[in-house]
N, C-alpha and C positions, 0 to 999 in steps of 0.2 A: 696694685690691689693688696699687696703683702701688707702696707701699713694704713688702709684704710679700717675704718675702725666695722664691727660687723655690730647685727640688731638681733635681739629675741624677741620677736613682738607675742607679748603674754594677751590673751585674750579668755576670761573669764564669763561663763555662761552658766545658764540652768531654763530650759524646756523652751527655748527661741530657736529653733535648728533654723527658720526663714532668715532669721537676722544674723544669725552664725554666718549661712550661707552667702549672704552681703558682704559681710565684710572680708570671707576668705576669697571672693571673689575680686573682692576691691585691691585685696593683697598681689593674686595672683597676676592684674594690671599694672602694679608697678613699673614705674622707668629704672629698676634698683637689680643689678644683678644677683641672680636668685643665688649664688654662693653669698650675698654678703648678706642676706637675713633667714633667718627662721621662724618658725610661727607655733607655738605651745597654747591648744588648748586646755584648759582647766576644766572639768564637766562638774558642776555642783550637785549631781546627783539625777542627769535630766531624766524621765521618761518616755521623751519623745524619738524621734531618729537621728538627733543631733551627733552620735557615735558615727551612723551611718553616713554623716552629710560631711563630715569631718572627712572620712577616709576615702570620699570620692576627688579629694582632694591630693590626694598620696603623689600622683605623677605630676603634678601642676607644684607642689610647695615644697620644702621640705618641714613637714609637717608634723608634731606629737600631741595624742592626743593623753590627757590624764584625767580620772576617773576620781571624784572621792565620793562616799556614800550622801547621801539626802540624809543629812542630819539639821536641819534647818539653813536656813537663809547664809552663808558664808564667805563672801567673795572675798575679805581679807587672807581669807586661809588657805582660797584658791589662789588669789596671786602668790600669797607665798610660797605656795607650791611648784608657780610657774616662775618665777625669776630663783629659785632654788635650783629649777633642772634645766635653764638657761645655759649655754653654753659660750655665749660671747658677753662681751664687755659691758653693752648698750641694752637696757631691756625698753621696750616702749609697751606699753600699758595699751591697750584700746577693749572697749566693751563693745559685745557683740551688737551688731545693729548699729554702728559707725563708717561709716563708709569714708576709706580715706582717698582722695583724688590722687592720680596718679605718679605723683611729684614725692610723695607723701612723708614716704621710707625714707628718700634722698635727701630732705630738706633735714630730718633729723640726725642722718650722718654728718653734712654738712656742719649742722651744731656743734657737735659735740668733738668734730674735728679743729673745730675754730674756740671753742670757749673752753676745752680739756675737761678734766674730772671732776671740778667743784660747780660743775654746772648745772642743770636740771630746766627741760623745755616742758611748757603746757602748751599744746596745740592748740590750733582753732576749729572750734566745732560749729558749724553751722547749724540751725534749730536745736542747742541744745536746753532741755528743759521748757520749750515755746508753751505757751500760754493754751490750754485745751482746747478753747476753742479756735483756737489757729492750727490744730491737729491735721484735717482735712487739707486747706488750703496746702499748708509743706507739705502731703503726702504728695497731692497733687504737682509739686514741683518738682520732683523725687524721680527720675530715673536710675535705679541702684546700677546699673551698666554705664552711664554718664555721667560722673561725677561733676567733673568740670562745667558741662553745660548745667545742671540743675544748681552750682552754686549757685550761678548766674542767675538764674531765674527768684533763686531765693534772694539773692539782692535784689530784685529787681523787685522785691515783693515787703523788703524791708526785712527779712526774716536775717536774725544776722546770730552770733554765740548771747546769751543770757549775761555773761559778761563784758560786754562790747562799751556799755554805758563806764564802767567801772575803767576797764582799758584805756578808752579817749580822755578821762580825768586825767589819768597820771601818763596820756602822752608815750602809753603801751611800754613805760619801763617800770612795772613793776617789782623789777627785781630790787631795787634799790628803795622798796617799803619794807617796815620791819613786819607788817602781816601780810608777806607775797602767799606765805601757805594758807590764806583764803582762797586760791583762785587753783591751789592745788587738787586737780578734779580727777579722777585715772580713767575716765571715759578717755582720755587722751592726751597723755605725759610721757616722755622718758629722762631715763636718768639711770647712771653708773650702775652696773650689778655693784659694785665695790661700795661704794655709799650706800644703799640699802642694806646690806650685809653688814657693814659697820653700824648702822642704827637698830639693827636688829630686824627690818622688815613692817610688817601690818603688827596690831595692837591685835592676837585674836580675843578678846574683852569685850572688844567691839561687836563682835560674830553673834547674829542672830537676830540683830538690830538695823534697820538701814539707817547711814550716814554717817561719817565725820571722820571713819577710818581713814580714808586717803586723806582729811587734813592735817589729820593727827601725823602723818608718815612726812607730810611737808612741811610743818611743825620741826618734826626734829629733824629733818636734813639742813631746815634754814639754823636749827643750833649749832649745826657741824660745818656750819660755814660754806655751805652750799648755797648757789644763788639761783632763785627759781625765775627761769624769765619767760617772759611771754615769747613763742615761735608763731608767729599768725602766719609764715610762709607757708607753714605745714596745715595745710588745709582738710579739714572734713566734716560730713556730714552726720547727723545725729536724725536717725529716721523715728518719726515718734511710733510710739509702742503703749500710751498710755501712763499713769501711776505706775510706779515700782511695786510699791507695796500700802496696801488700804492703812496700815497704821502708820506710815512713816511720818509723818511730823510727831509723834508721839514716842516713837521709837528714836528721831532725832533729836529729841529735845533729851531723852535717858543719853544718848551719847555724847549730846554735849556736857551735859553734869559730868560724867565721866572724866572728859576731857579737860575740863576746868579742874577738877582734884588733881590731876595729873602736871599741868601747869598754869599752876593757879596766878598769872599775869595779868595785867588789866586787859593787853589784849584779847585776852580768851573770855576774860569774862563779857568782856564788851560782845563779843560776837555770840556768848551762853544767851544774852538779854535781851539780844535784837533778836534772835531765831526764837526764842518766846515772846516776845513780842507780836510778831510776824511772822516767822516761821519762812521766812526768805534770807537769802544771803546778807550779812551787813556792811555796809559801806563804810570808809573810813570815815566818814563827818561824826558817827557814832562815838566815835571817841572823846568826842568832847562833854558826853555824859558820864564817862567814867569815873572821876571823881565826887558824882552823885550817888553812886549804884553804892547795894552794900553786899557784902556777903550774904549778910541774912534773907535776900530775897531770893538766892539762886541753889542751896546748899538744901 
């Protein structure tokens, strides 16, 4: 156990205590010896009992909860906060109302045991971002106490990650595209406290705006020579909850401009143009417009 590697799993909220609840629950099922992870809530200022829902949790986890004021919409600034008072090597990302299957914790030691510190996992999230009117049906599949059996069921329903189309293209080694930090999402990643520290963490620039912050943080780990690769062993669930936020394509389209001044690469811009275009994820075929596009359209 001396040289297994240990976890912070960072979990970032504001006014979900039901869905906080899920997922400290989903933690507290682990097959993962409870010395080898920890769990750092971030409160984004909630108003609801999510404090309270947190600490009923104290004998089941080893648990911290942290507090920053409701100054708007933040969760770059709360993860910073939480892989900042992180205490082990490994931080693993998950948004609350994720529910990770049992195996969950293990599969991402496993990782990082086998591929050392230049490496970086994106899990699998089952329903993640599903189509609204498919809301209903996955809730319906959804036992937050049953992980395992309700994956099931969601396969059995077709309901699979939002990225799964993009995975079976590239034969689920995305680490080896030069735009893997498209698919860098922190509903469900980890990666080195050590490599985030050395990149400096979340962009707060981004804060106040939903979107692009986590791809911007996978962005610059793939410049530090970090390889982001897909963990589909690491399974979990993404319980729907509705829109984020009523202005978010609007807000992500402000952050991808952002993100494009920052690293103004054809790949960025390519992904600025397709997400105004559609306002959906873009796919690599997009690139063969790049040479078309001009500055002038996206600045």
């Amino acid at each position: 156990m001396a040289n297994t590697k240990k976890v912070s799993v960072v979990i970032p909220t504001y006014n979900r205590s039901v869905l906080v609840r899920y997922t400290l629950e989903s933690l507290v099922r682990q097959h993962t010896n409870k010395n080898l992870f920890e769990v750092i809530v971030v409160d984004d200022g909630s108003t609801d009992d999510t404090v309270e829902v947190v600490r009923s949790f104290d004998k089941l986890l080893d648990v911290k909860y942290i507090f920053q004021p409701d100054l708007g919409y933040r969760p770059g600034s709360a993860r910073n906060k939480g892989f900042n008072a992180a205490q082990y090597e490994i931080v693993l990302f998950v948004d609350s109302g994720v529910i990770l299957d049992n195996e969950c914790v293990n599969e991402h030691i496993r990782f990082h045991q086998q591929k050392g510190p230049k490496a970086a996992a994106i899990g699998y999230v089952y329903g993640l971002d599903v189509e609204e009117h498919k809301e209903g049906l996955v809730c319906s599949c959804i036992n937050p106490s049953e992980p395992q059996q309700s994956i099931a069921r969601l396969i059995a329903y077709s309901v699979f990650d939002r990225r799964e189309p993009h995975y079976k293209k590239y034969n689920d080694s995305i680490e080896e595209l030069p735009t893997s930090w498209f698919y860098f999402w922190t509903c469900h990643v980890s990666v080195s406290k050590e490599n985030l520290v050395q990149i400096g963490g979340f962009d707060k620039n981004y804060d106040g705006r939903w979107g692009v912050e986590d791809n911007d943080v996978g962005y610059r780990l793939q410049q530090e020579g970090v390889k982001l690769h897909l963990l589909r062993s690491a399974q979990a669930i993404h319980f729907p909850h509705g829109k984020k936020r009523k202005n978010a394509q609007a807000e992500g389209y402000f952050n991808c401009r952002y993100f494009y001044r920052k690293f103004p690469s054809v790949y960025v811009e390519c992904f600025l143009e397709h997400f105004l275009e559609t306002g959906d994820l873009p796919d690599l075929n997009c690139l063969v417009k790049v040479s078309n596009l001009t500055t002038a359209k996206i600045v």
